[in-house]
ZAVO-800565 format. One record per atom (N, C-alpha, C, CB): z, x, y. Coordinates in steps of 0.2 Angstrom, whole numbers, plus 5000, padded with zeros to 4 digits. Glycine has a CB too. Example, Ala and Ser with C-alpha at 12.3 -4.5 7.8 and 13.67 -1.06 7.14 Angstrom:
! residues 2
503950664972;503950624978;503950664984;504550574978;503550644989;503650684995;503950645000;502950704997;
This chain:
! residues 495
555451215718;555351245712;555051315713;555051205706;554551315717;554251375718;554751435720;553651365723;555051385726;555551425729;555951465726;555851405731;556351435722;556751445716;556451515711;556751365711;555951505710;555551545705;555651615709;554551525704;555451625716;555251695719;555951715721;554751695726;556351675721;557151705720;557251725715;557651675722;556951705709;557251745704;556951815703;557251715699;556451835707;556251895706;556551945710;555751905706;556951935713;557351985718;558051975713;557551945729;558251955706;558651955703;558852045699;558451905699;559452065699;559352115695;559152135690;559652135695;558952075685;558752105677;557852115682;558852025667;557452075686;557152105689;556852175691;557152075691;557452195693;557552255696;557652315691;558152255701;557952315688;558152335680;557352355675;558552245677;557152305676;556452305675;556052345676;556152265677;555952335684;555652405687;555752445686;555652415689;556652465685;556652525685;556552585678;557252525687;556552535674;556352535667;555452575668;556452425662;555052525671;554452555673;554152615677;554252525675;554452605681;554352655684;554552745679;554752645691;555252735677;555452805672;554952795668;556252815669;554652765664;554152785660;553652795661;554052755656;553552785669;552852805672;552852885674;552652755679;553452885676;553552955679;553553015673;554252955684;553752995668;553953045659;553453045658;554353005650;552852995656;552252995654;551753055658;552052905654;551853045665;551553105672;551653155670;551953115679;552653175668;552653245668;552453275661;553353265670;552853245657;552553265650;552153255644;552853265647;551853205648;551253185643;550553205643;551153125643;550453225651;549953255652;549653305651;549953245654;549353345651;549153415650;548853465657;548353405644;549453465660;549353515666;549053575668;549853535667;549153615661;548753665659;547853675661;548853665653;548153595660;546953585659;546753585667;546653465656;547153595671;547053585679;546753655681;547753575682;546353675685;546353755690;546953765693;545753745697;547053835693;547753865696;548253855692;547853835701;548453815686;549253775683;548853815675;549353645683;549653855675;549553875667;550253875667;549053955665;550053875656;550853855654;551153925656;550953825643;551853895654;552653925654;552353985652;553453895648;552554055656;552454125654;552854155645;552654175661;552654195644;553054225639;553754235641;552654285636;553654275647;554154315652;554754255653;553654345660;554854205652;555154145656;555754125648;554454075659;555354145643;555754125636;556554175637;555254155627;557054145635;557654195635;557554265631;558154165631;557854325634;557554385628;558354395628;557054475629;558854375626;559454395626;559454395620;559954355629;559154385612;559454395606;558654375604;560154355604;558554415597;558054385592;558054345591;557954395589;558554295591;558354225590;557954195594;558954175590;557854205600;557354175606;556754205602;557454215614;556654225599;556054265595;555454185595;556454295585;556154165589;555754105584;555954025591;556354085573;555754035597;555653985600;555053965601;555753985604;554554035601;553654015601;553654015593;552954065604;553653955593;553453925586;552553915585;553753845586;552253965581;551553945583;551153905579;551153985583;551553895574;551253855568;551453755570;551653895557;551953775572;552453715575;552053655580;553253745581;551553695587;551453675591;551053605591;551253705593;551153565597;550453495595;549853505594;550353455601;549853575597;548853595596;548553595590;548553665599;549153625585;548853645577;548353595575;549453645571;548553555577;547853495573;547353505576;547953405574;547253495582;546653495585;546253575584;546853475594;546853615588;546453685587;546453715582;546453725591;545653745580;545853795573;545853865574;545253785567;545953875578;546253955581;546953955582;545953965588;547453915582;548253915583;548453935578;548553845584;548953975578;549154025573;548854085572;549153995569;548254115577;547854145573;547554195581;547454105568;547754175586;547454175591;547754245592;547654125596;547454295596;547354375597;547254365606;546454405592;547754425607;547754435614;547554525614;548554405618;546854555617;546754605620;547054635626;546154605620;547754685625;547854705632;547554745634;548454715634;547354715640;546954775647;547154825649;546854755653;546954885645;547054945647;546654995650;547154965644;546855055656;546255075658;545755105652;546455115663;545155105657;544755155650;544855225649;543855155650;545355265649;545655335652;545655335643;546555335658;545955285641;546455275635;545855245628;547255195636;545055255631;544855215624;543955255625;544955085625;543755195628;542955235630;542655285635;542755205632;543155325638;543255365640;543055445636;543755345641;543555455629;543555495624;542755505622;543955465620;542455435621;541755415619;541455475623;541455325621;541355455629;540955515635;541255585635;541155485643;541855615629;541855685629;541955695620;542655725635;541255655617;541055655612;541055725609;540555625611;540855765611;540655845613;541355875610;540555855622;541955855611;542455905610;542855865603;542955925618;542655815601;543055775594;543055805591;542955725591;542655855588;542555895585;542355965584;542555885583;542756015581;542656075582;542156105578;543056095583;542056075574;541156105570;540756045569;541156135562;540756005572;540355955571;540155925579;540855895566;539555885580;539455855586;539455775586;538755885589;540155765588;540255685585;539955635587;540755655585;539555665594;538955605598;538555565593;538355645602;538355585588;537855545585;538255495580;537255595580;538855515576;539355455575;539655425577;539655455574;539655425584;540155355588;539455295592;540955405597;538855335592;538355275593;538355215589;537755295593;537855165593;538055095588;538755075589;537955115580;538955075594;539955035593;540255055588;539954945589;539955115587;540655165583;540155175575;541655085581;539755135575;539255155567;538955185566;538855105564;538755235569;538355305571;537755285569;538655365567;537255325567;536555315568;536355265561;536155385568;535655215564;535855175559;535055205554;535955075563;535255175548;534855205542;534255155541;535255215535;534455095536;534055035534;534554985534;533655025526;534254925534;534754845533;535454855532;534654795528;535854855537;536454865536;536854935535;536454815533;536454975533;536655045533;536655105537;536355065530;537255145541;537455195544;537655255542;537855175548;537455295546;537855345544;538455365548;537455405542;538855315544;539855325548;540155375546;540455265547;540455395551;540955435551;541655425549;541055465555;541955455545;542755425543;543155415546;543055455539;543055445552;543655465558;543255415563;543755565561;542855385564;542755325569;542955255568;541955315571;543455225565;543555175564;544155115570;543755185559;544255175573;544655145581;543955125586;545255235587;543355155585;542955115588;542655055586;542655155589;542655055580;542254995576;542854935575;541855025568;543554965576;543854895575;543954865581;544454895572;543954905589;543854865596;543154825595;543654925602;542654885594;541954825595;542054755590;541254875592;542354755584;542354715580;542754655582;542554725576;543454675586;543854625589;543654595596;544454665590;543054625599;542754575604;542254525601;542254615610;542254515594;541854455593;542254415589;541254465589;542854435589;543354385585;543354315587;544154415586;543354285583;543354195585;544054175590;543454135577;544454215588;545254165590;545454215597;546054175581;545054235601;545254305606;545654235612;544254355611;545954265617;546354215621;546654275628;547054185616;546454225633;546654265638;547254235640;546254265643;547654195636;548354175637;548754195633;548454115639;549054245635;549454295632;550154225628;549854355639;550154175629;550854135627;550554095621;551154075634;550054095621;549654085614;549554115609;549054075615;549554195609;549554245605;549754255599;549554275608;549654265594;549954245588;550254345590;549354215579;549654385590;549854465589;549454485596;549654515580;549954575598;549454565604;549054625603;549854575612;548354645603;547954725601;547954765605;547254725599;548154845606;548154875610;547554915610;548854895611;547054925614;546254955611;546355025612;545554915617;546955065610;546955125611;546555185607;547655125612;546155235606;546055285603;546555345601;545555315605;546755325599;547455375596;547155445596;547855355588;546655425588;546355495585;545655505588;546255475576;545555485593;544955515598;545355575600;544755475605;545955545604;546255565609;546455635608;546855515611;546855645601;547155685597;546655765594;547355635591;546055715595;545455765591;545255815597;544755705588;545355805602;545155855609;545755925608;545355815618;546055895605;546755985603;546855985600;547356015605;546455955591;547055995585;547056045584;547055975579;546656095587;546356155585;546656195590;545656145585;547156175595;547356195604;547956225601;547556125611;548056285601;548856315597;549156325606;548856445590;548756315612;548956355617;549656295619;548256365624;549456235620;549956185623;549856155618;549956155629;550456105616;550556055611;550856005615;551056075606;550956005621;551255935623;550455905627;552055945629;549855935626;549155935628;549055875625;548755995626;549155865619;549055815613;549155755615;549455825608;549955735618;550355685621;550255665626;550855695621;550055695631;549855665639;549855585639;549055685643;549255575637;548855505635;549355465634;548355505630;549655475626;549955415623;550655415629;550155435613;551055475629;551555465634;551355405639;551455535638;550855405643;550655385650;550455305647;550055435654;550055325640;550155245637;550855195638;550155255629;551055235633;551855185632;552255185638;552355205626;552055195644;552455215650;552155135655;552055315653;551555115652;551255085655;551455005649;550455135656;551355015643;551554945640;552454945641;551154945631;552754965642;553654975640;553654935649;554155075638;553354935653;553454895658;552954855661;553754935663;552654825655;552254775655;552754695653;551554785648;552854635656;553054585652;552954585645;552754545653;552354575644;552354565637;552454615631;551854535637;552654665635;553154695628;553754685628;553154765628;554154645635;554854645634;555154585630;555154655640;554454545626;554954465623;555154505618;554554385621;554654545612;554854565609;554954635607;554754535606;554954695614;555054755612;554554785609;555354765608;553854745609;553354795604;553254755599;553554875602;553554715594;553454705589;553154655587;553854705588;552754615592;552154585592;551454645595;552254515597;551654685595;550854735596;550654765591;550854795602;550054755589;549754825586;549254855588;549554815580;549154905586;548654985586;548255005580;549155035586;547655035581;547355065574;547355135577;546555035571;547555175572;547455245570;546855275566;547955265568;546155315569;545855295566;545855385560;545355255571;546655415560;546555465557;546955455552;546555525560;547155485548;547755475543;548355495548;547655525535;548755455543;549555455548;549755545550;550455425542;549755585547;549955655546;549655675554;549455685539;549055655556;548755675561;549355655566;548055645562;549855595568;550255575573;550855595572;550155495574;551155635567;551955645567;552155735566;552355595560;551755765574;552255805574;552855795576;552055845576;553455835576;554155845579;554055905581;554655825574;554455875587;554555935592;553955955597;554755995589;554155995600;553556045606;553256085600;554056105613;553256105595;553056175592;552356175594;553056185585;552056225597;551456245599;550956225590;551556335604;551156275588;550856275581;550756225576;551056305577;551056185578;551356105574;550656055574;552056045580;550456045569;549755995570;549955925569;549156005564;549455895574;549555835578;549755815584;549755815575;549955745584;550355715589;550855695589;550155685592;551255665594;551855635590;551855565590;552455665592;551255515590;551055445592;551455415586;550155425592;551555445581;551855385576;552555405575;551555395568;552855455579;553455445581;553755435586;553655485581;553455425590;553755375596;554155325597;553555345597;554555315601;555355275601;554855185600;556155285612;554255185603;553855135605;553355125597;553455175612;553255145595;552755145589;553155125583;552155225588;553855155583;554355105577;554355035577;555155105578;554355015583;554254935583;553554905584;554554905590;553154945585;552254935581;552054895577;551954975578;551454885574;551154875568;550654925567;550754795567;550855015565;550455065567;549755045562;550755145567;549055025561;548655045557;548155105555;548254985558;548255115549;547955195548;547555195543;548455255546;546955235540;546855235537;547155275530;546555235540;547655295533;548255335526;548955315529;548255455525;549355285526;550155275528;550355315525;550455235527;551155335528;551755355526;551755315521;552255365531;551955345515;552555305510;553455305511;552555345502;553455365517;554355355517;554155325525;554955465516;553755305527;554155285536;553755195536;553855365546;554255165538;553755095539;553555045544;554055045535;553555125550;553155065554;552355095556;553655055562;552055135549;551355125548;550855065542;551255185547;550255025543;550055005535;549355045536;549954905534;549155045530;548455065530;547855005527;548555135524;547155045531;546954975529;546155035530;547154895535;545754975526;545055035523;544655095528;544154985520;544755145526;544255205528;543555165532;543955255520;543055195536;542455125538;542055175531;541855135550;541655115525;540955145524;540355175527;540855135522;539855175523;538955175526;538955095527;538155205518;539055045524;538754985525;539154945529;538654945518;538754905534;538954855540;538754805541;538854875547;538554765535;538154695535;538354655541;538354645528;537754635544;537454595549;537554525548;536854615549;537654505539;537754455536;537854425530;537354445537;538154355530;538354365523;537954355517;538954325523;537154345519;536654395513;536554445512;536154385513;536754485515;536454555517;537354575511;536454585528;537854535510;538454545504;538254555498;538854495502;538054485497;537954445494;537254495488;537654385499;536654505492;536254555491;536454585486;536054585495;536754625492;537054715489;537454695481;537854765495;538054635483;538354655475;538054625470;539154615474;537454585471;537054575464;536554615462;536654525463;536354675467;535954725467;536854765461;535654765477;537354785462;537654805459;537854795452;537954805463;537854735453;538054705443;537354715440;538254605442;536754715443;536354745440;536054815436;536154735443;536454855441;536554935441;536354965434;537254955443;535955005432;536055025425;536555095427;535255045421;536855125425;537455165426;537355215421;538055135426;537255275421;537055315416;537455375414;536355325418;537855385420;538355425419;539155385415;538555455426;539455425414;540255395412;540755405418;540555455404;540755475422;541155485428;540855535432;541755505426;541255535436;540855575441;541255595447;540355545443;541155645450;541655685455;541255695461;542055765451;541255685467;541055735473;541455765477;540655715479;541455815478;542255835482;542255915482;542955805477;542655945486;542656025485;543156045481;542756075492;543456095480;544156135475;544456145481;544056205470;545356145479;545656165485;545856225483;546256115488;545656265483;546156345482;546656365484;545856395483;546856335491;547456355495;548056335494;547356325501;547956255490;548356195488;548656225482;547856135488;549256245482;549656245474;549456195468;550456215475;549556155472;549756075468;549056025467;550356025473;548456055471;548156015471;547656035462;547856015479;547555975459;547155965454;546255955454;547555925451;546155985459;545355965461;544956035456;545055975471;545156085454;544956145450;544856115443;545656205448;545356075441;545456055436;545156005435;546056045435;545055945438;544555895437;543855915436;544555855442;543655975441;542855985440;542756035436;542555995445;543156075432;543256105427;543056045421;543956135427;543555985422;543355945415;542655915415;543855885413;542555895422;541755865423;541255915419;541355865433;541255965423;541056025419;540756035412;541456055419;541356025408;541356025401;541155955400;541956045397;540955925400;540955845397;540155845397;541455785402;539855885400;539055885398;538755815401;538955895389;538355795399;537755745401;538355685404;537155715394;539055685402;539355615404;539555615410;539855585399;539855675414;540055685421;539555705425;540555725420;539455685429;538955705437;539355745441;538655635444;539355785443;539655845447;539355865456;539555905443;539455845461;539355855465;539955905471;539155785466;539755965471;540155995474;539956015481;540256045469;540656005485;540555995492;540956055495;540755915496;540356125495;540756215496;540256205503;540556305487;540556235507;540556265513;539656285514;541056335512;539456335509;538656315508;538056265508;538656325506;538456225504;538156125505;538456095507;537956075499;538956085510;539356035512;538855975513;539856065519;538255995517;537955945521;537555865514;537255995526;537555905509;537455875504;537755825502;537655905500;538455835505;538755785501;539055735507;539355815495;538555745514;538755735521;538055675522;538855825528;537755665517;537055625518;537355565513;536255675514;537555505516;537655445513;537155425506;537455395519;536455435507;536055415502;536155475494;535155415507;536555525495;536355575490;537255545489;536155665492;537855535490;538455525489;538455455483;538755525495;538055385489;538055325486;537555325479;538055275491;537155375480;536555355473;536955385466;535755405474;537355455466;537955465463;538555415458;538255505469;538655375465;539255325462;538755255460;539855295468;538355255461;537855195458;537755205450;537055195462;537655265451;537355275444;538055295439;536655335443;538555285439;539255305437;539555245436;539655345442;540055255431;540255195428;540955195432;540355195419;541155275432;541955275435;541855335441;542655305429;542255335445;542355385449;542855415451;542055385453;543055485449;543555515450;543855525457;543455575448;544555485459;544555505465;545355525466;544255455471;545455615466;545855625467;546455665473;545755635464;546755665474;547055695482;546655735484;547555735482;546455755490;546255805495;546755855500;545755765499;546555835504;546955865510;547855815511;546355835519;547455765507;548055725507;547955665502;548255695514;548455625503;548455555496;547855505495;549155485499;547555505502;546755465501;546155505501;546655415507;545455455502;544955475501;544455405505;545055485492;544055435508;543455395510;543255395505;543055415516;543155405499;542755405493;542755375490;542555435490;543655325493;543755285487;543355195489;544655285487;543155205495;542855165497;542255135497;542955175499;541755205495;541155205495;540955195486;540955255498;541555205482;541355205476;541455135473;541655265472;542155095479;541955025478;541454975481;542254995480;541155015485;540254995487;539955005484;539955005491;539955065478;539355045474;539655015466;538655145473;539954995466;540254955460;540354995456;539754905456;540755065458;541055105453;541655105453;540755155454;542055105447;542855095446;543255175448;543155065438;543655165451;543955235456;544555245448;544555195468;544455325449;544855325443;545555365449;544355375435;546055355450;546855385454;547055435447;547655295456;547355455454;548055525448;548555535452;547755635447;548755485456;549355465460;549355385461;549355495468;549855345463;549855285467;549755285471;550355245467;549955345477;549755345484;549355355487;549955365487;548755385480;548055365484;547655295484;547555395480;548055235485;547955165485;548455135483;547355125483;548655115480;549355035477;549855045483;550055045467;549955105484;550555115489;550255095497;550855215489;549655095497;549255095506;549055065507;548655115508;548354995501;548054975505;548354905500;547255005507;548954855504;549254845502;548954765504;549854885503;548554745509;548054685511;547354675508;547854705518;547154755507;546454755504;546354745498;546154795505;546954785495;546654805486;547254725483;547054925481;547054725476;547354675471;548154725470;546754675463;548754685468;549354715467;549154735459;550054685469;548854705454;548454745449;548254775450;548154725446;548454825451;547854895449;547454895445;548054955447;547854905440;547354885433;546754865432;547554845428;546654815435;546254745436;545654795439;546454665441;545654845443;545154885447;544954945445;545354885453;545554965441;545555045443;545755085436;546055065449;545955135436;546255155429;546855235433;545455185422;547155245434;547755295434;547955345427;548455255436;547955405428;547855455425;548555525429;546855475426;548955505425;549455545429;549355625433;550155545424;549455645438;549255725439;549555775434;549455745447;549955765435;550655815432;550155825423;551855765432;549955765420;549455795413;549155825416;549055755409;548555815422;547955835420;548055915422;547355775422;548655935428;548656005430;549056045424;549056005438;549356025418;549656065414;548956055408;550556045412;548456005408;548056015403;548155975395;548056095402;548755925398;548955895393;548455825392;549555875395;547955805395;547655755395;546855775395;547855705401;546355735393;545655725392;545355665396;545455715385;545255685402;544855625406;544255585404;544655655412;543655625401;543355625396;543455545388;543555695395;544255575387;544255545381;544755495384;544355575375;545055465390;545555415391;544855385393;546255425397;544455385397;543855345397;543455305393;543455385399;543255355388;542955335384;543255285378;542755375384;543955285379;544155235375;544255175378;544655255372;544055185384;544055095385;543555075386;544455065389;543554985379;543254945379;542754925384;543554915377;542154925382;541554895386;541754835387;540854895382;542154815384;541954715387;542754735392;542154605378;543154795394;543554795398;543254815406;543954835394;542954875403;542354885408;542154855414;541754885404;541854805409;541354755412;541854725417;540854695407;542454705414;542854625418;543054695425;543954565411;543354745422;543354795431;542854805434;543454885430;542554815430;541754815437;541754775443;540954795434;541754695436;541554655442;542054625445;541254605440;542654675444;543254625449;542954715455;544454615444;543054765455;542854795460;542354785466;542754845459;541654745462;541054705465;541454655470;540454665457;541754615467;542154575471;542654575476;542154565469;542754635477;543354685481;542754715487;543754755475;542254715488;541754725492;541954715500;541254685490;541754665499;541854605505;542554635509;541854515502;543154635506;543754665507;543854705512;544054685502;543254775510;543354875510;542754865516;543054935500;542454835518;541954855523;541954805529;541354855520;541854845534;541654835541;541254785544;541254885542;541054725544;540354705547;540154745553;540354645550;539454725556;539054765561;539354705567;538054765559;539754755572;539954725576;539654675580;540354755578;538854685580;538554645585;538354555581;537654695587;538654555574;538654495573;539254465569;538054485568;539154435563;540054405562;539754355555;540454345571;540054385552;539854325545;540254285545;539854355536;539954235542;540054165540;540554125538;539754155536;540554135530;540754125526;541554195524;539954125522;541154245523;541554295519;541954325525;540954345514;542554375523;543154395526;543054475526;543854365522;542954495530;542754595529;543454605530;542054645536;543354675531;543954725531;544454695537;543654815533;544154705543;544254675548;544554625549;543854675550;544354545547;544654505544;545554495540;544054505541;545454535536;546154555532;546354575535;546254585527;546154635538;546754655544;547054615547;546554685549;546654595552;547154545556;547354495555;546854535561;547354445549;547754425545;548354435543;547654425543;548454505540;548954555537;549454565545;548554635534;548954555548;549554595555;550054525558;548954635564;549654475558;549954395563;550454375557;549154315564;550354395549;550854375545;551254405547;550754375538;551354475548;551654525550;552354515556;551054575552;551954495559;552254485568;552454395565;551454505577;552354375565;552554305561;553154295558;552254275556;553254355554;553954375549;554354395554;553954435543;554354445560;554754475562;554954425569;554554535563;554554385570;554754325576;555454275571;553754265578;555154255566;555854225561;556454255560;555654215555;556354315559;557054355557;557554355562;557054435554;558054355562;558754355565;559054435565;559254305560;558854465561;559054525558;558654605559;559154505550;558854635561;558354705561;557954715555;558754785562;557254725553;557154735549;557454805545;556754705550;557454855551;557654905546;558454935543;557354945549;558654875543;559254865538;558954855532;559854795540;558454825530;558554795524;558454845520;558054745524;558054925521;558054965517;557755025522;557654945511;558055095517;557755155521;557055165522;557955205518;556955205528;556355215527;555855275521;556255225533;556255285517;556055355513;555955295507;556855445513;556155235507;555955185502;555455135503;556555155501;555155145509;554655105511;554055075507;554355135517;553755135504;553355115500;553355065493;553155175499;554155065490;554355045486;554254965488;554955065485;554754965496;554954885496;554254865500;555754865500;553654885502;553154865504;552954835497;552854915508;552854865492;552354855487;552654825482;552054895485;553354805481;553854775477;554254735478;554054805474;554454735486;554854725489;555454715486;554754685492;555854775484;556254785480;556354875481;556054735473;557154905484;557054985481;557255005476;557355025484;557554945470;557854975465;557455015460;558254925463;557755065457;557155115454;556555105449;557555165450;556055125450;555455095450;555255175446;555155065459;554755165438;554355225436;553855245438;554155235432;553555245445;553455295449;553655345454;553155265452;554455315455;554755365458;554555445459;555255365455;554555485453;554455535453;553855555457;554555545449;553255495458;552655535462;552955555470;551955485462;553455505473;553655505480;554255565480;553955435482;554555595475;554955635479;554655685484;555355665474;555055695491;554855735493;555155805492;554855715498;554655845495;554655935493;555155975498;553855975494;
């Protein structure tokens, strides 16, 4: 019987058996295991996915993967590409020439926050925010040196450093471009720009767009031509002023004075704010543009003017400029103010609109494209809810009283704007790159959210996105998603 028994294991359903074991031993080896976790063995490159069509796009599935459970960085994961420092800190060390009446050394110390005041307070510069969002992104939780993980990839470049050494150069204009040239010379035959052409990378600009699109060689032509670039269409360009007619820029907050260290040091400030006794009705800082046709800065500080004890007037002429260049004399202004005028300047925005939502004061517009059209991550798509709009075209023919559109609105209206601006704080500001709050989502934060949603959409689509609409309609379908005609129109026609 024994005998009998061990012959039946040389039987083929015996054999059969085994073979049954062994293939599940060997499946379980290859793909069950986590190879990755080894020294030397890393996953499937990016470079190895098919690029024959945008459909290969949506193969890295990031939200899809096995890890999402376990990891809470999946989906969200950031890849810094390594670039020389020719292209970033470099600039830092010929601080000296950024500017041509100004010595910008003392505003790019501190990681870009310039010199620091009290608890959480600098005195920043408008134009350093390419530095402060590098320093900010080396403390980012979700950073990854495996590019095949990367939700978006950051490119740490200084555009508007770069730019700032010759806007003032009439001698060569292609002086401007060297840099970014030799940039995109350098990512266009990297891998990881060829899964998707660029359209997983972004960039900050840390000047308004205007500063990146000249055309052509013209010696005379101000700027560069970084936002026209065959390379920067497929971008996520970030500015602190977008185009409304071209869409491969977003805009996202100016840097303020404040860089909280923490999220009490918020917290603080906005109860110190709902506190505020506010003793003005409105209030203006800003110069007159005399050059400007169109611009309505005459006119506004003409009505400040007249309106006696209810408007504060802070005028920033060539004589004091420095006046209105001192943080503590600007924000003591908007503190004590219920509203604050902020209209066009050199162009559609304003660092002032920022600062007057740090001190809990409601930004009064005289365009959409000084914010609804821009900052399209940071602010509420109610305007209303924050702000009040005062069309230009009244107030430059005299047809309107700023004065008395103010004052007619309700105190218990007031109050519910205030405290929805008070709560728009956290949104419009910077943290102090040397720490990282908790709890709450700074500027920085929304950014790079806004961007991974961004590059997430265009990994899914099948389709270019720029079919779906012109670019001279961008602003529309960014903020409505929709170009059919819209009563703002008329502020976008171009001249």
């Amino acid at each position: 019987m024994i005998e009998n028994h061990s012959n039946g294991c040389r039987s083929p359903n015996k054999f059969l058996i085994g073979f049954c074991v062994l293939f599940v031993f060997w499946y379980l080896l290859l793909y069950g295991f986590d190879w990755s976790s080894l020294p030397g063995i890393s996953p499937l490159p990016r470079d190895s996915i098919n690029l024959a069509s945008h459909e290969s796009w949506t193969t890295v599935d990031h939200k899809s993967n096995n890890n999402n459970n376990s990891d809470s960085c999946w989906g969200r994961y950031i890849y810094v590409h390594d670039i020389p420092s020719r292209f970033n800190v470099d600039y830092i060390k010929q601080c000296k020439l950024l500017n041509k009446w100004q010595n910008m050394c003392q505003y790019l110390m501190n990681e870009g926050l310039g010199q620091g005041l009290r608890d959480g307070w600098f005195a920043t510069h408008q134009f350093s925010l390419e530095v402060i969002f590098h320093n900010r992104m080396k403390q980012y939780q979700c950073l990854t040196n495996d590019s095949s993980k990367a939700s978006a990839i950051y490119v740490p470049y200084y555009p508007g450093l770069d730019v700032a050494r010759f806007l003032w150069d009439d001698r060569n204009a292609s002086r401007k471009d060297i840099d970014a040239l030799a940039l995109f010379d350098l990512l266009r035959a990297h891998p990881h720009w060829k899964l998707m052409g660029g359209k997983d990378h972004f960039m900050v600009c840390g000047r308004i767009t205007w500063d990146f699109r000249r055309i052509g060689p013209n010696v005379s032509v101000w700027g560069s031509t970084v936002m026209v670039l065959p390379e920067t269409q497929n971008m996520t360009m970030l500015t602190i002023e977008s185009s409304p007619w071209d869409k491969n820029d977003f805009a996202i907050p100016y840097p303020t004075y404040f860089h909280p260290s923490s999220d009490a040091q918020v917290y603080g400030w906005q109860s110190r704010m709902r506190k505020q006794r506010r003793r003005s009705l409105f209030c203006f800082a800003g110069a007159p543009r005399p050059n400007m046709e169109k611009s309505i800065r005459d006119q506004i500080m003409a009505q400040c003017a007249s309106a006696k004890n209810k408007c504060r007037l802070m005028e920033c002429r060539n004589d004091d400029k420095h006046n209105c260049l001192k943080p503590t004399n600007v924000m003591k202004m908007f503190q004590n103010s219920v509203f604050c005028l902020q209209p066009p300047g050199d162009s559609f925005t304003r660092r002032s609109t920022f600062d007057s939502i740090l001190a809990g004061c409601i930004p009064v517009f005289f365009t959409p494209a000084s914010a609804y059209v821009q900052y399209l991550w940071h602010l509420p798509k109610d305007f209303a809810s924050y702000s009040v709009l005062i069309p230009e075209d009244d107030v430059k023919v005299g047809k309107v009283s700023i004065d008395s559109v103010l004052s007619q609105i309700p105190k218990s209206r007031v109050l519910e704007m205030r405290e929805n601006v008070i709560k728009l704080i956290p949104n419009v500001i910077y943290a102090d790159p040397k720490s990282r709050l908790e709890k709450l989502d700074d500027a920085f934060e929304v950014t790079v959210k806004g961007v991974i949603e961004r590059v997430e959409a265009l990994r899914k689509q099948r389709n270019d996105e720029s079919a779906e609409f012109g670019s001279e309609f961008s602003w529309k379908y960014y903020t409505f998603g929709s170009t059919k005609p819209h009563e703002w129109d008329h502020y976008f026609r171009r001249h």
